[in-house]
Backbone as CSV, one residue per row, in Angstrom:
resi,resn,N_x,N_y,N_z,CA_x,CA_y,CA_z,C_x,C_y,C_z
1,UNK,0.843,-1.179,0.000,0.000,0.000,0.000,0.890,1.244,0.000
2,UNK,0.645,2.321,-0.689,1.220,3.350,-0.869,1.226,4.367,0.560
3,UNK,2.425,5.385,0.635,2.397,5.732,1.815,1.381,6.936,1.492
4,UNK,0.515,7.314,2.502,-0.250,8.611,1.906,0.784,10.114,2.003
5,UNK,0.485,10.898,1.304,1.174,12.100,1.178,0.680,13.101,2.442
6,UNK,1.199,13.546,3.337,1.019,14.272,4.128,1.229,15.639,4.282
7,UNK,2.534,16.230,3.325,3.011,17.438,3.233,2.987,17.940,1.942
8,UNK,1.879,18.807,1.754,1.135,19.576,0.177,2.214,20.573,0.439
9,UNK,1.745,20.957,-1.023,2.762,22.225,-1.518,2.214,23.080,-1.368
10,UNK,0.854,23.248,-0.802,0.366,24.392,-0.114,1.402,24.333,1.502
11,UNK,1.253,23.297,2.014,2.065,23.214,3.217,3.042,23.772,3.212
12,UNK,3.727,23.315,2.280,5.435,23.924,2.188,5.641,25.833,2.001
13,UNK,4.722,25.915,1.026,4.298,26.855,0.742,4.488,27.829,1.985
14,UNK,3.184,27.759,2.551,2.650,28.406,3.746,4.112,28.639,4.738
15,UNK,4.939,27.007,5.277,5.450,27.730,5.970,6.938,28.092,5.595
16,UNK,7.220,28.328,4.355,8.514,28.934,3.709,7.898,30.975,3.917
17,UNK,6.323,31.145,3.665,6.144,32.424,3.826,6.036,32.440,5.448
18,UNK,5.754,31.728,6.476,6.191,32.336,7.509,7.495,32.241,8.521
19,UNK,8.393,31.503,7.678,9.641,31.843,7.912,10.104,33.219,7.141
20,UNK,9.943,33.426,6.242,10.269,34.809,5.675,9.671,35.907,6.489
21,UNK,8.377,35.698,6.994,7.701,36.531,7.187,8.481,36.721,8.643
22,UNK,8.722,35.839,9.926,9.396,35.919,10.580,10.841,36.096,10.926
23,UNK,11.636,35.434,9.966,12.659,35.709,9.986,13.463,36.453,8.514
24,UNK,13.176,36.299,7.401,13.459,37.301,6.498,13.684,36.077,5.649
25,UNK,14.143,36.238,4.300,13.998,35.448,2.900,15.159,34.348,3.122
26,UNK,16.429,34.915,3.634,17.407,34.295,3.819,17.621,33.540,4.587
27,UNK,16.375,32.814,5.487,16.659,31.751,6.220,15.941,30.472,5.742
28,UNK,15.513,31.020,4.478,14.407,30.065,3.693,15.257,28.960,3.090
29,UNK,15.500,27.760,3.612,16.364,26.746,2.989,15.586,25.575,2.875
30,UNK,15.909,24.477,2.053,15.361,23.339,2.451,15.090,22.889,3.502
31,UNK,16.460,22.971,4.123,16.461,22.266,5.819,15.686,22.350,6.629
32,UNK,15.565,24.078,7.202,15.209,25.085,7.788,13.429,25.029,7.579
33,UNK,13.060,25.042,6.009,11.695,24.548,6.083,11.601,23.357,6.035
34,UNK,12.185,22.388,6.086,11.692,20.349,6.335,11.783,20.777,7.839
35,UNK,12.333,21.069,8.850,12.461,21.296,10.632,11.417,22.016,10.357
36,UNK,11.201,23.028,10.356,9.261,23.921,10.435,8.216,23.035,10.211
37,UNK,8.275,22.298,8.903,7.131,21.548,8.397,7.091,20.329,9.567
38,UNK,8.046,19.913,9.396,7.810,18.413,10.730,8.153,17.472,9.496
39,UNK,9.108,17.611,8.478,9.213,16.752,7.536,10.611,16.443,6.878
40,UNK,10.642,15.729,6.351,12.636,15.716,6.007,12.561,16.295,4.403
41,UNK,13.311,16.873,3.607,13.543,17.612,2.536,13.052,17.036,1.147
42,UNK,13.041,15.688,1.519,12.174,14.716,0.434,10.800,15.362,-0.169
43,UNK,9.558,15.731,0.499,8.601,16.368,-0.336,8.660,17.480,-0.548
44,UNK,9.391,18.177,-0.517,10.031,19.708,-0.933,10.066,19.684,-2.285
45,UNK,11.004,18.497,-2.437,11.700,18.370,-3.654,10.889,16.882,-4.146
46,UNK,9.647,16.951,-3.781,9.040,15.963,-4.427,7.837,17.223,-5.464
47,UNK,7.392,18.269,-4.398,6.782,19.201,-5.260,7.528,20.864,-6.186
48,UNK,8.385,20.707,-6.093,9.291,21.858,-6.391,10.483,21.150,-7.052
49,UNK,10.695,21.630,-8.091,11.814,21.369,-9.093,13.292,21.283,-7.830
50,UNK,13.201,22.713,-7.635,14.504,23.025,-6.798,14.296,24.235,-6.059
51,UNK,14.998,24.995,-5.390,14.092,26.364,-4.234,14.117,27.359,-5.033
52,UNK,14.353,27.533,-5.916,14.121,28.904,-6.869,13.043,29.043,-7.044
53,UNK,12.060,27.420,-7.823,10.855,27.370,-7.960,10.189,27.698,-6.745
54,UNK,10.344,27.209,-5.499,9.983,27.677,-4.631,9.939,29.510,-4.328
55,UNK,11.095,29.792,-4.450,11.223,31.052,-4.227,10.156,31.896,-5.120
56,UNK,10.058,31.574,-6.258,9.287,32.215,-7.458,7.801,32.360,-6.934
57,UNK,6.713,30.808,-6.573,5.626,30.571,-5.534,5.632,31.587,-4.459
58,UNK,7.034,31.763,-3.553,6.488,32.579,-2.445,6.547,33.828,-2.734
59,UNK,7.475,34.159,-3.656,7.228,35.957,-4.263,6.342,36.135,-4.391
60,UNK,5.018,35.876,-5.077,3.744,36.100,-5.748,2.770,35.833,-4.673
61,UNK,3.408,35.065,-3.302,1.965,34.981,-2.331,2.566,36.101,-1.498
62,UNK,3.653,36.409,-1.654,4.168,37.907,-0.745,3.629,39.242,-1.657
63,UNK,3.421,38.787,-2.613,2.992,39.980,-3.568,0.972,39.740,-3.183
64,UNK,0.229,38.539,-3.259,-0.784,38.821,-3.193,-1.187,39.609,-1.455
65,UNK,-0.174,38.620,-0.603,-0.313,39.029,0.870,-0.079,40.563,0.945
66,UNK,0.318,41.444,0.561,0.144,43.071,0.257,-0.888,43.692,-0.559
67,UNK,-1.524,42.923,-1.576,-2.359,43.411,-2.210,-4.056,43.453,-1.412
68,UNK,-3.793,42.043,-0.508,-4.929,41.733,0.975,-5.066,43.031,1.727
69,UNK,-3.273,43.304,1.884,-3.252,44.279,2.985,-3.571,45.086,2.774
70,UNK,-3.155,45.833,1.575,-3.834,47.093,1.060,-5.345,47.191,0.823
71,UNK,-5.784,46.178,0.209,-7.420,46.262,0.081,-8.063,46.429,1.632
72,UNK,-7.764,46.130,2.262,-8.309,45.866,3.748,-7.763,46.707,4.857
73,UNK,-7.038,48.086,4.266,-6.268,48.478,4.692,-7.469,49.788,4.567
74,UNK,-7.853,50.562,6.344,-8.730,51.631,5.771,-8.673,52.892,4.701
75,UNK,-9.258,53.024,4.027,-9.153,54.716,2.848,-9.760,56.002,4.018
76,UNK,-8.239,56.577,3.802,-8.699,57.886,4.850,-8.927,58.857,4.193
77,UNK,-8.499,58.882,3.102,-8.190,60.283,2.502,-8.372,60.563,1.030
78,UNK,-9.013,61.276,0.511,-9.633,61.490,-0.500,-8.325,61.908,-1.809
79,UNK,-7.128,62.730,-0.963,-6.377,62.984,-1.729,-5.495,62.052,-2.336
80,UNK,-5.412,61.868,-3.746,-4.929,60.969,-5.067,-3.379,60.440,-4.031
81,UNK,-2.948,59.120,-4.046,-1.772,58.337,-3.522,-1.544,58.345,-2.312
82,UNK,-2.524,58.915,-1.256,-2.280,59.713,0.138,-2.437,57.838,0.835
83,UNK,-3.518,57.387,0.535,-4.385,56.009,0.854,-2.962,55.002,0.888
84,UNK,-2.298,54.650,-0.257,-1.552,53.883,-0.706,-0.324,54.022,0.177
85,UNK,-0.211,55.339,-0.288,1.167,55.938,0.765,0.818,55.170,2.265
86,UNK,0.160,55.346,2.913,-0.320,54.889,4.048,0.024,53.190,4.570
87,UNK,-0.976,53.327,3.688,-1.054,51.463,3.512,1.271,50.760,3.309
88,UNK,1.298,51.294,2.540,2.750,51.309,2.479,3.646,51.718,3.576
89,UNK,3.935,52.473,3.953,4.335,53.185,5.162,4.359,51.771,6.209
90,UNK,3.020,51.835,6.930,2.530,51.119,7.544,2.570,49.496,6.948
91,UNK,3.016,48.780,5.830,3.253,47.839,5.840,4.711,47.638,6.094
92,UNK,5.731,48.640,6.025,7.151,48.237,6.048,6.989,48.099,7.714
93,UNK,6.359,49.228,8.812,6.181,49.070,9.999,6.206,47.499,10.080
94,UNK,4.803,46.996,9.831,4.142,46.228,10.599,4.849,44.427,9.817
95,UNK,5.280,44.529,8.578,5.814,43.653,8.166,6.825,43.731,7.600
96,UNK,8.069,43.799,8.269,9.340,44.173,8.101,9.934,43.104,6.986
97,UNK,9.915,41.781,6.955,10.920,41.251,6.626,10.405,40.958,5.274
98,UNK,8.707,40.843,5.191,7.642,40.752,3.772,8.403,42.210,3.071
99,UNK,8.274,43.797,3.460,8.445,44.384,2.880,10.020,44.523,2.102
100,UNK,10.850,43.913,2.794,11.970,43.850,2.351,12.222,43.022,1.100
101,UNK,11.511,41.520,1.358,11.624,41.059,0.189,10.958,41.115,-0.950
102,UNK,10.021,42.500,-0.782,9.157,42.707,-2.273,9.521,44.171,-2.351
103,UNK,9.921,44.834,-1.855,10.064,46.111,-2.283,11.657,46.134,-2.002
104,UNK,12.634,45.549,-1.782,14.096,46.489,-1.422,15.194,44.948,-1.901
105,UNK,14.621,44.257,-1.942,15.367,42.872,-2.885,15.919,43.596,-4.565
106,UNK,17.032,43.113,-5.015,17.216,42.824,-6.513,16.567,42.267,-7.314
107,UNK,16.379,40.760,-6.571,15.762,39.772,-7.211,14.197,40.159,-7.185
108,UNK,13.169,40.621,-8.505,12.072,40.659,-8.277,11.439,39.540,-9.006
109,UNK,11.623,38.881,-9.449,10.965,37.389,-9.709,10.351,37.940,-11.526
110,UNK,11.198,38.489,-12.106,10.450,39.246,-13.353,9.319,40.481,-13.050
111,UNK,8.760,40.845,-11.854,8.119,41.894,-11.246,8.652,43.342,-11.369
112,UNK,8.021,44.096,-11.333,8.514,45.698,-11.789,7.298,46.170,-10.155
113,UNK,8.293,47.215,-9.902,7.765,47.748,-8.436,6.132,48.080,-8.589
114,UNK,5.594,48.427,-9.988,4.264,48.595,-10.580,3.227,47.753,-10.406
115,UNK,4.139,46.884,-10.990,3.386,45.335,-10.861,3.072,44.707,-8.817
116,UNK,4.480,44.801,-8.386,3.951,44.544,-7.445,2.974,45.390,-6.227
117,UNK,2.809,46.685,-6.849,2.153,47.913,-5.668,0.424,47.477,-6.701
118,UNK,0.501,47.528,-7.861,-0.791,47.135,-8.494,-1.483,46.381,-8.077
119,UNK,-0.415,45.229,-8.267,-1.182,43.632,-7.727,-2.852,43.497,-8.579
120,UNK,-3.243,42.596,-7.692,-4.741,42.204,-8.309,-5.754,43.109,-8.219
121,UNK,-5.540,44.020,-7.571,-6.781,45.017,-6.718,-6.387,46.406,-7.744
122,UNK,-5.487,46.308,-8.534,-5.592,48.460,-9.262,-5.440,48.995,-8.487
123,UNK,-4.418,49.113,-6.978,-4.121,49.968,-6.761,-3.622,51.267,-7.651
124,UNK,-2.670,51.051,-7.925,-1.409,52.450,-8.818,-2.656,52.702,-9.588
125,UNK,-2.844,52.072,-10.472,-4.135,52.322,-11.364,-5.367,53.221,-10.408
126,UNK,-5.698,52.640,-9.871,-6.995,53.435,-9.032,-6.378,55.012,-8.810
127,UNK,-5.614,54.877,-8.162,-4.747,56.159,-7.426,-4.289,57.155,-9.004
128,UNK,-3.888,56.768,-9.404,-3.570,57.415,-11.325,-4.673,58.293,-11.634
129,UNK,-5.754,57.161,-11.662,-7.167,57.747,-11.820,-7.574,58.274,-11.798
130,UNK,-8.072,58.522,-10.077,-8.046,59.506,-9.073,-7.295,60.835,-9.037
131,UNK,-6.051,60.560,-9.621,-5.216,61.981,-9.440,-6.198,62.634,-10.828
132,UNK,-6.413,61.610,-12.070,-6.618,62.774,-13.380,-7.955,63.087,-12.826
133,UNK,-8.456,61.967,-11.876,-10.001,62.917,-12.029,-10.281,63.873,-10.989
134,UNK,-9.173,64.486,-10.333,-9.286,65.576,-9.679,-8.577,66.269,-10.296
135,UNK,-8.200,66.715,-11.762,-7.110,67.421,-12.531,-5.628,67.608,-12.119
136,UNK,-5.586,66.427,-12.631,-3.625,66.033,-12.297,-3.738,65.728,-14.331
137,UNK,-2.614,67.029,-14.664,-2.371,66.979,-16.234,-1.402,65.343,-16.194
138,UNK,-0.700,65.300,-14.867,0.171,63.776,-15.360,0.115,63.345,-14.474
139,UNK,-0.493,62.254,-13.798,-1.019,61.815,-13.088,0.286,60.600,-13.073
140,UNK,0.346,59.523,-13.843,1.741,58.405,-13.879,3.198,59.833,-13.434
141,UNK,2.943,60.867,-13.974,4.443,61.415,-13.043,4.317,61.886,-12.262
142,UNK,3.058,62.243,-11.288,2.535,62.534,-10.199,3.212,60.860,-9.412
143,UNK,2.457,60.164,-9.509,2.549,58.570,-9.149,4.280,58.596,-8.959
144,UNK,5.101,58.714,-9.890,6.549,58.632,-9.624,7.335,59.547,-8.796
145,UNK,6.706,60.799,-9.212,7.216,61.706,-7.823,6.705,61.745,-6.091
146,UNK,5.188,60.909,-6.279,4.950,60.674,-4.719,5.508,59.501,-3.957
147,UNK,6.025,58.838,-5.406,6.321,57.262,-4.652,7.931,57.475,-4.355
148,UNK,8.609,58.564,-4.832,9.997,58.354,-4.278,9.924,58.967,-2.334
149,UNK,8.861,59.985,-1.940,8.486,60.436,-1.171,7.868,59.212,-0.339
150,UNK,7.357,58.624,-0.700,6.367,57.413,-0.030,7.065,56.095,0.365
151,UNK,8.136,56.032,-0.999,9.092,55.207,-0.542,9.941,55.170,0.444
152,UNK,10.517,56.635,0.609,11.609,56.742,1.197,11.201,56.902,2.688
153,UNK,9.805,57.420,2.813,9.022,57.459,4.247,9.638,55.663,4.851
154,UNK,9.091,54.898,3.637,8.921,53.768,4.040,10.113,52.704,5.141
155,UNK,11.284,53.137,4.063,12.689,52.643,4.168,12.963,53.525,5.751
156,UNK,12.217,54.933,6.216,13.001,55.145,7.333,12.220,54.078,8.335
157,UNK,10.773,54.093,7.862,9.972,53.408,9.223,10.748,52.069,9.161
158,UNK,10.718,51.429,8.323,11.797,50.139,8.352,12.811,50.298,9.188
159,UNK,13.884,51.063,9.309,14.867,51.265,9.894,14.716,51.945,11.080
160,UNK,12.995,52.621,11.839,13.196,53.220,13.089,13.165,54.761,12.952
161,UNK,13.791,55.223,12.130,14.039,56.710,11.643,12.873,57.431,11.043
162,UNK,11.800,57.074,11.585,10.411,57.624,11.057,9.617,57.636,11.944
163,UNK,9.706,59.420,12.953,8.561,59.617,13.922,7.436,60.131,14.038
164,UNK,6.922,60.020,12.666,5.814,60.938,12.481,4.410,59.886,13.096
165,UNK,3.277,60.458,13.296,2.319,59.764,13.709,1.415,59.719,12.317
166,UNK,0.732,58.828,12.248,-0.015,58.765,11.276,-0.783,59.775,10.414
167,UNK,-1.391,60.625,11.103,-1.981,62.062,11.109,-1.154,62.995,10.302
168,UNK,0.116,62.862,10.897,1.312,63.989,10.600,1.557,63.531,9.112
169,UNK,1.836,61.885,8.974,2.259,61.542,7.772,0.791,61.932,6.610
170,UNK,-0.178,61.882,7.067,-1.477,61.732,6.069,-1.593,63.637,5.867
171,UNK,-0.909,64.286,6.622,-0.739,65.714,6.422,0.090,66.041,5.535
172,UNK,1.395,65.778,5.761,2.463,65.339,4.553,2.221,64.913,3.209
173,UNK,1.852,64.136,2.850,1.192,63.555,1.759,0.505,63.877,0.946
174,UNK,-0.475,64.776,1.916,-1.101,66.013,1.569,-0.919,67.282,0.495
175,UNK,0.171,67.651,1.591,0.865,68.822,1.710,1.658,68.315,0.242
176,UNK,2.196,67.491,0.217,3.365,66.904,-0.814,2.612,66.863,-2.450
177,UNK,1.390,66.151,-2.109,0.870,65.729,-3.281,0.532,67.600,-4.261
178,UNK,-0.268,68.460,-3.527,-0.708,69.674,-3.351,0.506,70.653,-4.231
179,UNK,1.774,70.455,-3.586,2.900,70.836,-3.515,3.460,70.388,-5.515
180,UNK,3.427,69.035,-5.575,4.079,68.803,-6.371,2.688,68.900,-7.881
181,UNK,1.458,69.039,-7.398,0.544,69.883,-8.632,1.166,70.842,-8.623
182,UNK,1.417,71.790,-8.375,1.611,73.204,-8.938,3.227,73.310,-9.344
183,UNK,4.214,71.876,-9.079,5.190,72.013,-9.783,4.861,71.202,-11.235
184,UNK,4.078,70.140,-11.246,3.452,69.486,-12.442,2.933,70.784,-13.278
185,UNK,2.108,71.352,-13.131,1.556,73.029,-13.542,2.449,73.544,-14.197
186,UNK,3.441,74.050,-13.341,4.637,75.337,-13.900,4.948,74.517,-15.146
187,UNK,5.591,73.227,-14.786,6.382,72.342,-15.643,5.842,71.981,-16.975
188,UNK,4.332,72.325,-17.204,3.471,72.446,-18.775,3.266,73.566,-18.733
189,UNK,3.006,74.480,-18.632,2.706,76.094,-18.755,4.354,76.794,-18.046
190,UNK,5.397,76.912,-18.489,6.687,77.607,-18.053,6.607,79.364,-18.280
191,UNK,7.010,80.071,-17.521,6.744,81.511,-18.159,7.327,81.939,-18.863
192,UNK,6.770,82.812,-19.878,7.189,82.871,-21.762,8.139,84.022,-21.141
């Protein structure tokens, strides 16, 4: 009689993302997940070519697991990227070692930072939108100039170096988005 299969590749799956999620990408080994799973390295590599393939699987559930967060993540603010910014910010906080390996890695699994802030839900898209339909003449270079701002918020909260309170930051954002219309403005209408 055949032995039954006990450890799915959802299994493996699952807990290769919460070793990342707990300890960061780089402790993600065969070994390391056969000791988590309760299993020896054999069905790893009974469902996965080799850990790249693996690696490739958990990029895309670290990419949907942000796109969750963001959808479910409250909308405070009416002003175009302010929402996102937020949601971002607050995911490098709250999931340090996820945000590292989808936003500050080399390796993006063929992913473009677009792709992964988009995800399934239209974020960037929604927010784009939003900027033209409150009259943003460029709304995608609106999007690139808030996200180096949004980013870089991000990378301090990661590192500690970010004391603003939520409020302060959703003021900012504000202030920033506001700020960089009327340099979008000058920058199509220049004075003759």
């Amino acid at each position: 009689m055949a032995r039954k299969e006990t450890i799915t590749k959802s299994d493996i799956l699952n807990t290769a993302f919460d070793i990342t999620r707990e300890e960061g990408f780089s402790k993600v080994s065969a070994r390391t997940l056969a000791a988590k799973a309760g299993c020896s390295t054999q069905p790893i590599f009974r469902v996965y070519k080799n850990m790249e393939e693996l690696g490739d699987d958990l990029f895309m559930k670290v990419i949907e697991f942000f796109s969750a967060y963001y959808t479910a993540f409250p909308k405070m603010n009416d002003t175009p990227f302010v929402n996102l910014g937020i949601a971002y910010i607050r995911f490098a906080e709250e999931e340090q070692q996820l945000f590292r390996l989808l936003f500050l890695s080399e390796d993006r699994h063929g992913k473009s930072l677009y792709d992964m802030l988009n995800g399934r839900n239209g974020a960037v898209v929604r927010e784009i939108n939003n900027a033209k339909f409150y009259g943003c003449k460029d709304p995608s270079g609106m999007f690139m100039k808030m996200w180096i701002f949004i980013h870089g918020a991000a990378c301090m909260a990661l590192t500690g170096d970010y004391y603003l309170q939520e409020e302060d930051t959703i003021k900012l954002l504000v202030v920033s988005y506001n700020a960089l219309l009327c340099v979008l403005a000058a920058d199509r209408n220049p004075p003759a």
